[in-house]
C-alpha positions in Angstrom: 0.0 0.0 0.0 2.8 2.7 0.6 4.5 1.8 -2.7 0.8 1.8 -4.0 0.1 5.9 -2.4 3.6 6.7 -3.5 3.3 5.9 -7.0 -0.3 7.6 -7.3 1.3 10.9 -5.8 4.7 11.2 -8.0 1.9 10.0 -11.3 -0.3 12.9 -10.1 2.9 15.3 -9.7 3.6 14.9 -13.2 0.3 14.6 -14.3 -0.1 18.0 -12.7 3.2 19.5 -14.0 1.9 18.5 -17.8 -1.2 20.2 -17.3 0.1 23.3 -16.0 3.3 23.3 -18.9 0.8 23.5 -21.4 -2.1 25.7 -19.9 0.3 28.5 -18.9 3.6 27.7 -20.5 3.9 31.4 -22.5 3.8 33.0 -18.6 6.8 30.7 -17.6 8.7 31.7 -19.9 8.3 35.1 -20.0 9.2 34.9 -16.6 12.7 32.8 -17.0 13.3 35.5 -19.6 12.8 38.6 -17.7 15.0 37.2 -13.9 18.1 38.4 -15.6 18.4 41.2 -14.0 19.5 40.8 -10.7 20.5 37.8 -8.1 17.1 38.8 -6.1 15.5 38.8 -9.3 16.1 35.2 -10.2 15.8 33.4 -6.8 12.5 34.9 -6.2 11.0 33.9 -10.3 12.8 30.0 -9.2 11.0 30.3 -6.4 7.6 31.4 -7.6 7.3 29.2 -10.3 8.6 26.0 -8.1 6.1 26.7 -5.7 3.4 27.5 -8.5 4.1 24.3 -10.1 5.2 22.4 -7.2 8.1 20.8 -8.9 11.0 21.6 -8.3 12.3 18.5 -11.1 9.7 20.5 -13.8 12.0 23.8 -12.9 15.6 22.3 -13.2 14.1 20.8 -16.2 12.9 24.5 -17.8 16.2 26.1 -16.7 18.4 23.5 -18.1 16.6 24.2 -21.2 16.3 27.5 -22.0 20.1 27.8 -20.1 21.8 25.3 -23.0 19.8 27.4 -25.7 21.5 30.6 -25.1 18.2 32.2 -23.5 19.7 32.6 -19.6 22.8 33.6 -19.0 24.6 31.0 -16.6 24.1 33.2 -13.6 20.0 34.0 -13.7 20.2 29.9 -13.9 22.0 29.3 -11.1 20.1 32.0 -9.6 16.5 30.0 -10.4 18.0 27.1 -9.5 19.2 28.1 -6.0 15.0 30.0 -5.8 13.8 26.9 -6.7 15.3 25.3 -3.3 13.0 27.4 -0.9 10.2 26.9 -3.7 9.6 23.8 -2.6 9.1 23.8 0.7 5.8 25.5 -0.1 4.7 21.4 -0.6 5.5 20.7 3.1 3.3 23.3 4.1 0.4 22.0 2.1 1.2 18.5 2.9 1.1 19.0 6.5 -2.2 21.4 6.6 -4.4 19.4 3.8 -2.8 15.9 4.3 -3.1 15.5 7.8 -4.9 17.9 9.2 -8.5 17.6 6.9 -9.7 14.5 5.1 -10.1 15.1 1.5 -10.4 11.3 0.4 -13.9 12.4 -0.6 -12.9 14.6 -2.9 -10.0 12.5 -4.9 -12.0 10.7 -6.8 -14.6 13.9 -8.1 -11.4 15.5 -9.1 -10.3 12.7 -11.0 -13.3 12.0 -12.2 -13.9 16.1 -13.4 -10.7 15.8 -14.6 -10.9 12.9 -17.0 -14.3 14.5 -18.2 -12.6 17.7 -19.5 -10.0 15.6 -21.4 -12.7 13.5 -23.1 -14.9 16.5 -23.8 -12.1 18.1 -25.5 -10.6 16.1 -28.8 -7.6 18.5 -29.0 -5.2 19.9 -26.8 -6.5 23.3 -25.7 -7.1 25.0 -22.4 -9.6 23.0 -21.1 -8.2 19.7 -21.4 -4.8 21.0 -20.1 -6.9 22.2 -17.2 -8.5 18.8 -17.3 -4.8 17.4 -17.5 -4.2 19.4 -13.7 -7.1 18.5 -12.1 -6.7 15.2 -12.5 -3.1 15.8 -11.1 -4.5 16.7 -8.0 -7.0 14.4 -7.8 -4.3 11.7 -8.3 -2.5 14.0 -5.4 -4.8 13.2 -3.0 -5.5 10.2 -3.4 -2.2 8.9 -3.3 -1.2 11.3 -0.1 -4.4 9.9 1.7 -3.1 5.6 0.7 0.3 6.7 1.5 -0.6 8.2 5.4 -3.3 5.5 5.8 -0.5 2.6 5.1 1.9 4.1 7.4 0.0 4.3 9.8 -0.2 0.4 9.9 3.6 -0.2 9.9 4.5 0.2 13.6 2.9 -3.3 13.6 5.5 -4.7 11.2 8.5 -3.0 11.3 11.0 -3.0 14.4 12.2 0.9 14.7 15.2 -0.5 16.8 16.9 -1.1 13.7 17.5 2.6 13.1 17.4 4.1 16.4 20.8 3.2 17.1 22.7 4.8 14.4 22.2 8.2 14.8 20.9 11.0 12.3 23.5 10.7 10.1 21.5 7.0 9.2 18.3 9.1 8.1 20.3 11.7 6.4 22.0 8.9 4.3 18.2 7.7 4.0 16.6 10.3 3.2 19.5 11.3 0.5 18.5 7.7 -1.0 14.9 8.2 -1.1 15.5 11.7 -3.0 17.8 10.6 -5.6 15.9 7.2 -6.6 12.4 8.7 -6.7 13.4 11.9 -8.1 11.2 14.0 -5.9 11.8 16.0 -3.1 8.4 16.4 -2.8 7.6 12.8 -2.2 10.4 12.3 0.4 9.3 15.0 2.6 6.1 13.2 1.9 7.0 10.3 3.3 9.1 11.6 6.0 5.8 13.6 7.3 3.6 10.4 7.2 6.0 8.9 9.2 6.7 11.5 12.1 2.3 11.6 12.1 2.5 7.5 12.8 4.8 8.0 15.3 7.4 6.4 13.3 9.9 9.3 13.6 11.2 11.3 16.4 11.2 15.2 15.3 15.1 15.0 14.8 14.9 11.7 12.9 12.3 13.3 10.8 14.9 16.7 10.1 17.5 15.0 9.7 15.7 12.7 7.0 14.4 15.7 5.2 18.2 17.9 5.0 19.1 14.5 3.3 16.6 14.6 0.9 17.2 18.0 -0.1 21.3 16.8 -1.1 19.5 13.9 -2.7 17.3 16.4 -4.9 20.3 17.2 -6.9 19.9 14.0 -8.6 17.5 15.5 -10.9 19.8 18.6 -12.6 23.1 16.3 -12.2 20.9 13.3 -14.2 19.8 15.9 -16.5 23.6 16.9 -17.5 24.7 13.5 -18.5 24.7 13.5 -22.7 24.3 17.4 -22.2 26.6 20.1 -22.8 29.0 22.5 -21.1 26.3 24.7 -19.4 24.2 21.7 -17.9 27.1 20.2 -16.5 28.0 23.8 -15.2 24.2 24.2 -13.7 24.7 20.5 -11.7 27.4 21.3 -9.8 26.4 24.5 -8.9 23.4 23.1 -7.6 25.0 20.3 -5.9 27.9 22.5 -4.3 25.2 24.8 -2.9 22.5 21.9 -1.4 26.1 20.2 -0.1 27.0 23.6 1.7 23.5 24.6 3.4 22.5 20.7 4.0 25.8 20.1 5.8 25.5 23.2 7.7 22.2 22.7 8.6 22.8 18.8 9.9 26.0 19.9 12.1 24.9 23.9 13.3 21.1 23.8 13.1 20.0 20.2 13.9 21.4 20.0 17.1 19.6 23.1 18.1 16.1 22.0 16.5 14.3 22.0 20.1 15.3 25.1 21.6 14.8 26.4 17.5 11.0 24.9 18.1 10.5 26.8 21.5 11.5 29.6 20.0 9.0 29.4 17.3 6.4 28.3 19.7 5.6 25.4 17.6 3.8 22.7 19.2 2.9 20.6 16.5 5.7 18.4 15.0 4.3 18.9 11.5 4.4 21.7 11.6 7.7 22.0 13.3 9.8 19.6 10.2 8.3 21.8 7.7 9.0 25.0 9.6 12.8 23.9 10.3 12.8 22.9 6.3 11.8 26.5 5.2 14.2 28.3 7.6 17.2 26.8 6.7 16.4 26.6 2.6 16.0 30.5 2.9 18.6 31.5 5.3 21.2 29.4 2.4 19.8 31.6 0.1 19.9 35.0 2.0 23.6 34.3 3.0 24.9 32.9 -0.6 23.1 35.7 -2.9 25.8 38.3 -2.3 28.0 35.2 -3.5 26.3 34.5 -6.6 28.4 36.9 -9.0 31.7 35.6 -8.1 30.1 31.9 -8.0 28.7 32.2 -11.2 32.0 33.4 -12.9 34.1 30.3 -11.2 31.8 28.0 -12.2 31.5 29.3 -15.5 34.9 28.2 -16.0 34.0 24.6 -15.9 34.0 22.3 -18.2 35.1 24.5 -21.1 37.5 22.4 -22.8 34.4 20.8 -24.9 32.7 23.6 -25.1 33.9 24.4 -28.5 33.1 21.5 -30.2 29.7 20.7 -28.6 26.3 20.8 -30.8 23.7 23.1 -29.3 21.7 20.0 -29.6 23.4 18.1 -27.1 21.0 16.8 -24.5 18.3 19.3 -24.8 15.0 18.4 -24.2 12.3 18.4 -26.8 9.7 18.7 -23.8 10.3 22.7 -23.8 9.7 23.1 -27.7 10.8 26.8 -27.1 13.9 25.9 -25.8 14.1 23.4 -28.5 13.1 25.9 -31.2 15.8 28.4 -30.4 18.4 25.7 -30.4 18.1 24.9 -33.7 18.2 28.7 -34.4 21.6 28.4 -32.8 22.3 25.6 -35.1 20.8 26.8 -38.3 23.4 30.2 -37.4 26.5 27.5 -37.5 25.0 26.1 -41.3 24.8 29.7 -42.2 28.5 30.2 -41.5 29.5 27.4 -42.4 28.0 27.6 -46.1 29.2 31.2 -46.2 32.7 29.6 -45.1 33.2 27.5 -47.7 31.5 30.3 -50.6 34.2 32.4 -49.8 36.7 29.9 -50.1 35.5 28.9 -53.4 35.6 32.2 -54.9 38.8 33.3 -53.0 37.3 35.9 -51.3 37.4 37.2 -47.5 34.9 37.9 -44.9 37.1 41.6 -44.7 35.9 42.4 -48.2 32.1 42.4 -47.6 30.3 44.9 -45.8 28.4 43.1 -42.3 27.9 43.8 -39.0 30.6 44.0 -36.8 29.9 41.3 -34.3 28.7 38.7 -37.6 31.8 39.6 -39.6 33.8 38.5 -36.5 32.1 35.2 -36.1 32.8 34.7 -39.7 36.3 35.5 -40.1 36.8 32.9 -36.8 35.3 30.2 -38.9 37.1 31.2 -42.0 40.3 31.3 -40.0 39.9 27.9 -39.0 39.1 26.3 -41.9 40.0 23.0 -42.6 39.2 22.4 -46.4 36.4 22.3 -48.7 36.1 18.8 -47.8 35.8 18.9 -44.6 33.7 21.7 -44.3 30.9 20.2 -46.3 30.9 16.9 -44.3 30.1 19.2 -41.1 27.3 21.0 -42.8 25.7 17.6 -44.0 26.3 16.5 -40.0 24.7 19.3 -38.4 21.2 19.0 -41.1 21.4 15.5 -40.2 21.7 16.0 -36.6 18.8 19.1 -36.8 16.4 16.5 -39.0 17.1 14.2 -36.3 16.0 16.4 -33.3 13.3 18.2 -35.8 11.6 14.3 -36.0 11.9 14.3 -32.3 10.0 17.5 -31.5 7.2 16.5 -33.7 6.1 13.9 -31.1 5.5 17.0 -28.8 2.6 19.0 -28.3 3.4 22.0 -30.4 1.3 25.5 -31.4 0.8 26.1 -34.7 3.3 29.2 -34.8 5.7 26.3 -33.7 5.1 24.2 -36.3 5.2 27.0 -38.8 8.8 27.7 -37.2 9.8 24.0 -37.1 8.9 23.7 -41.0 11.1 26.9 -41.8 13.9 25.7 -40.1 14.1 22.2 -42.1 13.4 24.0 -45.4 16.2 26.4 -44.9 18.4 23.5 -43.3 17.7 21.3 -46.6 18.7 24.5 -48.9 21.6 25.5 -46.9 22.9 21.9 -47.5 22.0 22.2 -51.6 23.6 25.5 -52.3 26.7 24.5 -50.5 26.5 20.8 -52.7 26.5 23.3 -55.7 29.1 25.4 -54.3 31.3 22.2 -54.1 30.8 21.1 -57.4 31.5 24.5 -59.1 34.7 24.9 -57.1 35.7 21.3 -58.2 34.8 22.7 -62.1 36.9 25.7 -61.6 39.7 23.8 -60.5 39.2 21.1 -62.9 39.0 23.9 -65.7 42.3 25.5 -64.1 44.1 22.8 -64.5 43.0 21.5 -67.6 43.9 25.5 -69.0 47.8 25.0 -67.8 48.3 21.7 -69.4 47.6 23.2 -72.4 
């Protein structure tokens, strides 16, 4: 039965997070666009959204994104990302009220059921069956939160807590680390962790140090979502992980041992509320003390993992699930094609980027690439690579739901990849005639 509650709550997380992408998705982004302003600026947008959308996974997932495409700068990412930390705690709160303070079991299933009506009433995706997509994420919420308490409850009866006792809170911060990383959801493990302190499986500092564990653990999901990705993902994960590692590990040795004269302080009563209190604190106090930080941070870090970074498609690893994000990576690509077919022109015709008239930052990226070029050869295999790598991705992103200004975009882009690729096969075989007719001139 727990496994049972735990797998209807993380289905209706991302049954919710689905809904939500595609009801309000335009407003997201308009706010990832607009945090790069100031450090402020872009923990408080991370922090809105995460607690908007309750996923904190769903935000890692959007900054990643729009981060590798060229759309935030590195340091309004790690910004969100560190926002996105506090964010979440806003689930604890609800968890604690709604899960065990009312019964709402009555109302899971007329969710769902509303839900599921507004999907079938609609034969398209549009507002209402996105709506329709979120209600039934909450339904599915509910439903699994109310399984979940219920079967904990029971498991006093078969499960000796003697096992654990003795090991100190550095067990249940190994523990709760675990839970984090394999379920992928910080959300579910202070789930868990508050069904367990309500059955009286937990003490209050079992239960804390269980929860700073699972906010290391959460890392998981932007270090699992750099693997196959390029330089700037790889940069995001381990700022994210060196800033959970820094406030989790203060917070186990400095704040933990002081978590009952913390809860007099408070007046907190209720032990609840008291975890989730004691998880907000220290999430925002990390954050107050490390903003200041976030400039220089941001400029170490973005010295990472550069040694690739040259030779790394825009491509790499990112996710088709924010066509957006997609969209303008393929820009970034189709910008490469159009250098590199401009490249190999000049070439041809012996010209040099210094003898047309362009704009001063275009005329430098093109004299890079003419600088390094590597023959005519060569230069045409890389432009048939990168179509084929765009067609590729294009096929992808067709299996997403996509608007029909992003399909008009998405057909543009193939059309001008496939004619980039045919003017420069035409470039190549008049060079090859010209050179053929040069030679062919001095024999005679």
């Amino acid at each position: 039965m727990v496994t049972m509650g735990l797998a209807l709550f993380l289905l209706g997380m991302r049954q919710l997070e689905s809904g939500i992408r595609s009801l309000g998705y335009d407003t997201f982004k308009r706010w990832l666009s607009r945090s790069t302003s100031s450090a402020a600026g872009s923990a408080a947008v991370g922090m809105t959204v995460t607690a908007a959308l309750q996923s904190s996974s769903m935000v890692s997932l959007l900054v990643l994104a729009f981060a590798s495409a060229n759309v935030l700068p590195l340091y309004s990412a790690i910004g969100m990302l560190l926002g996105a930390n506090v964010g979440t705690t806003v689930t604890g709160w609800m968890v604690a009220t709604i899960g065990f303070k009312l019964s709402l079991q009555v109302l899971a299933l007329p969710l769902m059921a509303a839900g599921a009506l507004m999907q079938l009433i609609s034969t398209r995706l549009s507002g209402l069956q996105s709506a329709g997509i979120a209600v039934f994420g909450i339904g599915l919420i509910i439903f699994g939160l109310d399984t979940m308490k219920d079967a904990v409850a029971d498991l006093p009866q078969h499960w000796d807590l003697g096992i654990l006792k003795g090991h100190g809170a550095w067990l249940y911060f190994l523990v709760g680390a675990a839970i984090a990383a394999i379920i992928q959801s910080s959300s579910a493990a202070m789930m868990i962790t508050l069904a367990a302190l309500n059955a009286g499986l937990l003490d209050l500092t079992a239960a804390a140090a269980l929860v700073i564990g699972a906010d290391l653990g959460t890392t998981s999901t932007t270090a699992l979502g750099s693997i196959g990705g390029n330089y700037i993902k790889r940069q995001l994960a381990l700022a994210h992980f060196l800033f959970n590692l820094v406030v989790d590990l203060v917070a186990f040795f400095v704040l933990l041992p002081f978590l009952p004269q913390l809860q007099k302080c408070f007046s907190l009563q209720d032990p609840l509320y008291s975890l989730v209190a004691f998880h907000s604190v220290f999430n925002l106090l990390g954050l107050l003390v490390f903003l200041p930080l976030l400039k220089p941070f941001s400029r170490w870090i973005g010295g990472k993992f550069l040694s690739t970074a040259k030779f790394e498609s825009p491509l790499l690893g990112q996710p088709t699930a924010v066509p957006d994000a997609a969209l303008m990576a393929m820009d970034r690509v189709l910008f490469d094609l159009r250098l590199s077919s401009a490249v190999l022109t000049l070439h041809a015709f012996r010209l040099r980027p210094e003898q047309l008239q362009l704009p001063g930052s275009l005329q430098r990226d093109l004299l890079e690439r003419f600088e390094d070029y590597a023959g005519p050869g060569h230069r045409y295999t890389k432009i048939k690579q990168e179509e084929s790598d765009l067609l590729t991705f294009s096929f992808d992103l067709q299996e997403q739901p996509l608007s029909p200004e992003q399909v008009l975009l998405l057909r543009r882009q193939t059309h001008e990849s496939r004619a980039l690729v045919y003017s420069s096969k035409t470039i190549q075989d008049v060079r090859e005639d010209l050179v053929s007719l040069r030679h062919s001139t001095h024999t005679e």
